[in-house]
C-alpha positions in Angstrom: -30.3 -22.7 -15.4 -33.8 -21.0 -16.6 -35.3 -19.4 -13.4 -38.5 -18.4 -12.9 -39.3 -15.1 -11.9 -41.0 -16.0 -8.3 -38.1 -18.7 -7.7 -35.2 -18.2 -4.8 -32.3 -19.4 -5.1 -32.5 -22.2 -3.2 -35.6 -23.6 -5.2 -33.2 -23.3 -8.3 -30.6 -25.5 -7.0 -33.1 -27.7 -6.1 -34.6 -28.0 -9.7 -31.3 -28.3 -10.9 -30.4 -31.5 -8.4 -33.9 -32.7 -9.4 -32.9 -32.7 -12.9 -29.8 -34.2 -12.6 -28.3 -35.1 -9.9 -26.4 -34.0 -6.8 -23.7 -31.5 -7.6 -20.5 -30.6 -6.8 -19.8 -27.7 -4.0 -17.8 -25.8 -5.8 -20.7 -25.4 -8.3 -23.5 -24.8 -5.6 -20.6 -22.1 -4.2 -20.3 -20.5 -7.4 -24.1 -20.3 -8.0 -24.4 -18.9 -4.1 -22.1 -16.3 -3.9 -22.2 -15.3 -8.1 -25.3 -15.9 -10.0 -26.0 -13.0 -11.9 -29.4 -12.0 -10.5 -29.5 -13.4 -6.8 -25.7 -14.3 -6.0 -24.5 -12.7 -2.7 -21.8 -11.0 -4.1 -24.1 -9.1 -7.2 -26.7 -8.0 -4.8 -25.6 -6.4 -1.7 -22.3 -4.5 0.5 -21.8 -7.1 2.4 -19.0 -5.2 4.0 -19.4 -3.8 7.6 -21.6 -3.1 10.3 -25.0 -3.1 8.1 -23.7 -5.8 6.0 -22.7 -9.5 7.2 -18.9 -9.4 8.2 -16.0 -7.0 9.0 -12.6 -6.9 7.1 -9.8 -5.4 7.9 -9.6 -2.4 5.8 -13.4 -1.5 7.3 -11.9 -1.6 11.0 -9.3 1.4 10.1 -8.0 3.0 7.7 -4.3 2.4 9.0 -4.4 -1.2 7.5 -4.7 0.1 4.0 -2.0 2.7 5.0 0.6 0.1 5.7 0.0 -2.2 3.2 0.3 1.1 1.2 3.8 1.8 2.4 4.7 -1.6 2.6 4.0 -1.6 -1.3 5.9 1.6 -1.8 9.2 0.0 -0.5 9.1 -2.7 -2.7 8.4 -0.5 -5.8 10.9 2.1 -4.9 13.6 -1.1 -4.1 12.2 -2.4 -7.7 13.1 0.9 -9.4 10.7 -0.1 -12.1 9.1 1.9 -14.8 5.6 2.3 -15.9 4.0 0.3 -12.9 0.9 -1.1 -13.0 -2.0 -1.8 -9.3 -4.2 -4.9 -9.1 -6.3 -5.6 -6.5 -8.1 -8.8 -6.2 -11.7 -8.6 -5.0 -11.2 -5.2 -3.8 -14.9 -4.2 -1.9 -15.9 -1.2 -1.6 -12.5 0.3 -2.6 -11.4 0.8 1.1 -8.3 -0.6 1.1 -7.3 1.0 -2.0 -8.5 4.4 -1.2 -6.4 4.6 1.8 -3.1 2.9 -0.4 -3.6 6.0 -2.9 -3.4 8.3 0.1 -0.4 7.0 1.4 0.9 7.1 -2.6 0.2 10.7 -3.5 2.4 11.6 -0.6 5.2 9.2 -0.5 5.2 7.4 -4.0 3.8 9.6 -7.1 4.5 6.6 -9.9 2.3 4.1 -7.7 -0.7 7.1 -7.3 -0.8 7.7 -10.8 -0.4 4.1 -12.1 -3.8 2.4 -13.8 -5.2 0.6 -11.1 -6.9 -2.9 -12.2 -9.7 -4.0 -10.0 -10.6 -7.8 -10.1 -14.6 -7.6 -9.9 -17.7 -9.4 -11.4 -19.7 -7.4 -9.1 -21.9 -4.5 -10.8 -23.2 -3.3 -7.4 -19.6 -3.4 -6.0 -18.4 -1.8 -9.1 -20.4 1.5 -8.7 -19.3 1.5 -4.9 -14.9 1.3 -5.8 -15.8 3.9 -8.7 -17.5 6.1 -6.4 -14.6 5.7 -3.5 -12.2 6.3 -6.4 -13.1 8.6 -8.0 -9.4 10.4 -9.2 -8.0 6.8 -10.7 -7.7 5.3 -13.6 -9.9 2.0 -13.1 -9.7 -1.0 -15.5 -12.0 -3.5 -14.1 -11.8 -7.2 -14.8 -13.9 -10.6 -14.9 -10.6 -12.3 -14.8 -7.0 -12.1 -14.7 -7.1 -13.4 -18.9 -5.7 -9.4 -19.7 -3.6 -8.4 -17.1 -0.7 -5.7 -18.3 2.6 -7.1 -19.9 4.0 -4.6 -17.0 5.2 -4.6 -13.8 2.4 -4.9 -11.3 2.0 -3.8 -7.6 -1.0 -4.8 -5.5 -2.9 -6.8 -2.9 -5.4 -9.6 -2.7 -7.0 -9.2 1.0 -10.0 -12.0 1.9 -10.0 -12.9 -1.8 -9.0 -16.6 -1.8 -11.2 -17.5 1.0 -14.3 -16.7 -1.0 -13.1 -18.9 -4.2 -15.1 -22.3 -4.8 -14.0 -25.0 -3.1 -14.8 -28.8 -3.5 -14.4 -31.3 -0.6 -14.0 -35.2 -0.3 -14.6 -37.4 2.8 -12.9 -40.8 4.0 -14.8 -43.2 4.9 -13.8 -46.4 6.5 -15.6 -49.7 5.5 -14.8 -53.6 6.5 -12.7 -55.6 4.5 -11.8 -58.9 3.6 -8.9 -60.3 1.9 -7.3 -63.8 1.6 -9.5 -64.5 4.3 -8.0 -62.0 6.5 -10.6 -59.5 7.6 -9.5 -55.9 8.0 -10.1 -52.0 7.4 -9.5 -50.0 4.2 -10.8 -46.4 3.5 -11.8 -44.2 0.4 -12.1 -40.8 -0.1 -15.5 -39.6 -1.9 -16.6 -36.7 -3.4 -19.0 -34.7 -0.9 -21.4 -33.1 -2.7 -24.6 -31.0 -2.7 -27.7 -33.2 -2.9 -31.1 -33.4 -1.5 -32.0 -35.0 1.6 -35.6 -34.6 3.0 -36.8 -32.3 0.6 -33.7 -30.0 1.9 -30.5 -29.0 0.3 -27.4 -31.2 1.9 -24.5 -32.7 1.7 -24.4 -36.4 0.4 -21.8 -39.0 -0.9 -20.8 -39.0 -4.6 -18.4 -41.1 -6.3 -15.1 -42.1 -4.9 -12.1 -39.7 -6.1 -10.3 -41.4 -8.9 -6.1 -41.2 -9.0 -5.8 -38.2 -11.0 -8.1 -36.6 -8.8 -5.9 -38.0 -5.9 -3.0 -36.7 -7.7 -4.8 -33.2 -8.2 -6.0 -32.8 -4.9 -2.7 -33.4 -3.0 -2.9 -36.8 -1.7 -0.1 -38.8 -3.6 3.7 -37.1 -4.0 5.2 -34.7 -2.3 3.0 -31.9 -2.7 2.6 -31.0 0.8 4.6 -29.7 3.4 6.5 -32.6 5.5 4.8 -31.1 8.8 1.1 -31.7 7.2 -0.6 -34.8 7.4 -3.7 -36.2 6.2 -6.6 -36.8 9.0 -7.6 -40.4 7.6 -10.5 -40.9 10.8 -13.7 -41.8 9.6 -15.3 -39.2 8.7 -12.6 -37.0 7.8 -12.8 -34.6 5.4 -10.4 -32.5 2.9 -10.8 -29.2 0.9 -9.4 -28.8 -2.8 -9.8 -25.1 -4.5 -10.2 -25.8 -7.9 -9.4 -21.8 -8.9 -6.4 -20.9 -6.7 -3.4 -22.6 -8.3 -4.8 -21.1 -11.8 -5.2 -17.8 -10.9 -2.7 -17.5 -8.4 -0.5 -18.7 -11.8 -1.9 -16.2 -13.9 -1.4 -13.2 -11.1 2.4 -14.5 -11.1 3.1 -15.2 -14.8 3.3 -11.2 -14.8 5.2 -10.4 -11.8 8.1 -13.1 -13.0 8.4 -11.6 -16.3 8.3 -7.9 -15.5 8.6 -7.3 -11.9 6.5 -6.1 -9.0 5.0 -7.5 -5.7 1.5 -8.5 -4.6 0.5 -8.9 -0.9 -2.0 -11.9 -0.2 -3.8 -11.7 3.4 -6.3 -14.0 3.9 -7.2 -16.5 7.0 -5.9 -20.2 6.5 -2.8 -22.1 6.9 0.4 -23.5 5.1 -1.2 -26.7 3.9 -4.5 -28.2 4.0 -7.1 -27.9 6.4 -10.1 -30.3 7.3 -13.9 -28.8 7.2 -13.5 -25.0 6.7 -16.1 -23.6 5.2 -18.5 -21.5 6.9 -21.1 -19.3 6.8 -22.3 -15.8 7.6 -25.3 -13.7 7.8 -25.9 -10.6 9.8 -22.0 -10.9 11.6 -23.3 -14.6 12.8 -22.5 -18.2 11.6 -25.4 -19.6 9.6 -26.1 -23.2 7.9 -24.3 -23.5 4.7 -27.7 -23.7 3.4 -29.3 -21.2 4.7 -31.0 -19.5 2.3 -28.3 -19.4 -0.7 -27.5 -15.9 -2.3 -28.3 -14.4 1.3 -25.1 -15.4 3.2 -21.6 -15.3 2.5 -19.8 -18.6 2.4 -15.8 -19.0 2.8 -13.2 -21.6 3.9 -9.8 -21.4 4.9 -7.2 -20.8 2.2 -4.3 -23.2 1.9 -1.3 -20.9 1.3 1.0 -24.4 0.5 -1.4 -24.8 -2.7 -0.7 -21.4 -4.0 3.0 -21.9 -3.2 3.5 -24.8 -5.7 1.3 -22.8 -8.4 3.5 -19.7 -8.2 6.5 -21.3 -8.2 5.9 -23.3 -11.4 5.2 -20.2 -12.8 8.0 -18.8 -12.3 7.9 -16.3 -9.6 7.6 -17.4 -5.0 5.7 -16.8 -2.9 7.4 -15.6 0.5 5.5 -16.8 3.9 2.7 -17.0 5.0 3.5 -15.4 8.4 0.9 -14.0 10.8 -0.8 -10.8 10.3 0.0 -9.4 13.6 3.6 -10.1 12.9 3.6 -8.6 9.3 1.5 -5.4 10.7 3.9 -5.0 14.1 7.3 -5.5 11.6 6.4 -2.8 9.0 5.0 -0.5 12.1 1.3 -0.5 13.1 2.1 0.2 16.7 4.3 3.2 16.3 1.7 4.4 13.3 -0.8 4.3 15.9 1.0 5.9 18.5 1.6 8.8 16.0 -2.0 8.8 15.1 -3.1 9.0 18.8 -1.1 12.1 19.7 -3.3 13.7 17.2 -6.3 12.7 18.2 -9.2 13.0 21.4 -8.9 11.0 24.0 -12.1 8.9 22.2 -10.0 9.3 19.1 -7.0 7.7 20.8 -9.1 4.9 22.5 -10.4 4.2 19.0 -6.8 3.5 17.1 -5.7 1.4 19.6 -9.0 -0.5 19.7 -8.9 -1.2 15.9 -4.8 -2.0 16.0 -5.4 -4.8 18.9 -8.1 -6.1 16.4 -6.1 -6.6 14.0 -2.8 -7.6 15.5 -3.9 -9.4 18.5 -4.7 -13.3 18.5 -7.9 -12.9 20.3 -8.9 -11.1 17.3 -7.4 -11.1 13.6 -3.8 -11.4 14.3 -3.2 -14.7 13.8 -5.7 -16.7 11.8 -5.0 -14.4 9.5 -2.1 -14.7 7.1 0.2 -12.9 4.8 2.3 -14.0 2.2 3.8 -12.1 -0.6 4.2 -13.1 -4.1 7.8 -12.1 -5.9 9.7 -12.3 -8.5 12.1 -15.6 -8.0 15.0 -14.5 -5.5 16.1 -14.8 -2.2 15.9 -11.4 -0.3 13.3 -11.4 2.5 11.6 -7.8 2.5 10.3 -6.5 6.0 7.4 -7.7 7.1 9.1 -11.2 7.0 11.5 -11.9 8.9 9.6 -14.8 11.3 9.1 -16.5 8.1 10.7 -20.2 7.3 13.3 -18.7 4.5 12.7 -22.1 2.8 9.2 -21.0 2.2 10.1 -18.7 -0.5 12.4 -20.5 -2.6 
């Protein structure tokens, strides 16, 4: 897409629809959150208070410190030499700034290890170098090159922010053999152009491979789901998330390791998730693309079946409240406290009941963990369904 200098964003996608037609979210996604000169993500910290939204890592350092030694058992359970970190989508570094701290204490293999950051950010890029200054950094586009070595690492609010693509049923009167009935059809809801404003429109209904693809033939989804078939109804397929979740496990199968996924969704597919959001606030999808951040729920079940054709499972999801309480948040917290003012104290436990508490983070959020094929369940996991793993 040629751009011209005085055009937004949102004029581009416009041209672009003009041109040829509506398109698909995932692509308006895509050009949103990753063009190379206005996408959200290659312009700005979005991260905390002076950015658009809070994760967890920014709300206290003890998050990063447990996922830390939560990835330190598994490595020192693994025995495993020459070990390698990945984080996926990793910020401003946060979360693994405060996983190296934990390391150079407790687990001197993990703190010198190459750590590979998943990033097409530049801007984001200078802010992990600078916040990591004593690591080895590889940064990737993709996970094409990853090591042919064991790897140890965490995906936190990575999914969410992958392009999605979303259909819609609708219902429309029938006649057959002179009976007159219902039927329904799912169709492609895409991004077109409706009073001289970018929205969402009708394409073409999904075809059976698509059906296939998308999870609504077989048994692809978990007997407790079922499909919302109203009028109106509407379903979200991530076209990324079975491939790289593959390609992040195709690694951990053959050589060993563990990889912690935390992200907000459910185990199985969810209606109309995705959202927007400027300035800690939900905004129109549309509002002003490249200037907000969009994300959707991530369906854990989808990454499941992915994995485990690869060869490795993926154990969970369970809640992050539980996972946090299991491994020892609260008594981490406790510890902290009796160092610290009473402000200081008021503080920790302020930031732990954020992100274990279901008024908060504690339970739209999920973790899972993806393994090397087994059937141990590590801590962390115990209110899991062990049948989840497998």
């Amino acid at each position: 897409m040629t751009a011209l200098p005085d055009q937004d964003l949102s004029s581009r996608i416009i041209a672009e629809i003009d041109r040829s037609g509506p398109i698909r979210l995932s692509r308006f996604m895509s050009t949103a959150l990753s063009d190379s000169r206005q996408g959200y993500y290659q312009t700005r910290d979005p991260f905390g208070k002076r950015g658009d939204f809070t994760t967890a890592p920014e709300v206290s350092a003890l998050f990063g410190e447990m996922c830390g030694l939560f990835l330190a058992h598994m490595a020192e359970i693994a025995g495993l030499d020459n070990p390698n970190i990945i984080e996926l989508g990793p910020g401003r570094g946060s979360l693994m700034a405060d996983m190296r701290h934990v390391w150079k204490r407790l687990a001197p293999a993990l703190a010198v290890a190459p750590v590979h950051l998943v990033e097409t950010s530049p801007y984001l890029r200078r802010l992990q170098t600078d916040r990591l200054p004593d690591a080895r950094l590889v940064f990737h586009d993709n996970l094409d090159k990853l090591p042919s070595e064991p790897l140890f690492g965490v995906a936190n609010e990575f999914f969410d922010a992958l392009p999605i693509d979303q259909a819609i049923w609708r219902i429309t009167d029938a006649t057959s053999d002179g009976q007159r009935g219902r039927q329904g059809t799912w169709y492609h809801r895409l991004v077109g152009i409706v009073d001289g404003r970018l929205d969402f429109v009708d394409g073409p209904a999904l075809t059976a491979a698509e059906h296939d693809k998308w999870g609504l033939t077989g048994p692809s989804q978990p007997p407790a789901v079922r499909i919302d078939t109203t009028d109106g109804s509407i379903i979200e397929y991530c076209p990324l998330a079975a491939s790289i979740a593959a390609k992040l496990a195709h690694p951990i199968a053959a050589y060993g390791g563990a990889c912690l996924i935390i992200d907000y969704g459910r185990d199985g597919p969810t209606g109309d998730s995705l959202q927007a959001v400027a300035d800690h606030r939900p905004v129109d999808v549309f509002h002003q693309p490249g200037a907000a951040d969009l994300s959707h729920w991530v369906d854990f079940s989808a990454i499941r079946q992915a994995v485990k054709v690869a060869g490795a499972r993926l154990i969970g999801p369970v809640t992050q409240g539980a996972f946090l309480k299991e491994i020892g948040i609260i008594e981490r917290a406790e510890t902290a406290g009796r160092a610290a003012d009473a402000d200081g104290r008021r503080a920790i436990y302020a930031a732990v009941d954020r992100m274990v508490s279901a008024q908060h983070m504690g339970t739209a959020f999920k973790v899972a963990l993806l393994a090397p094929s087994g059937n141990g369940i590590p801590p962390g996991f115990a209110t899991t369904n062990t049948t989840e793993g497998t």
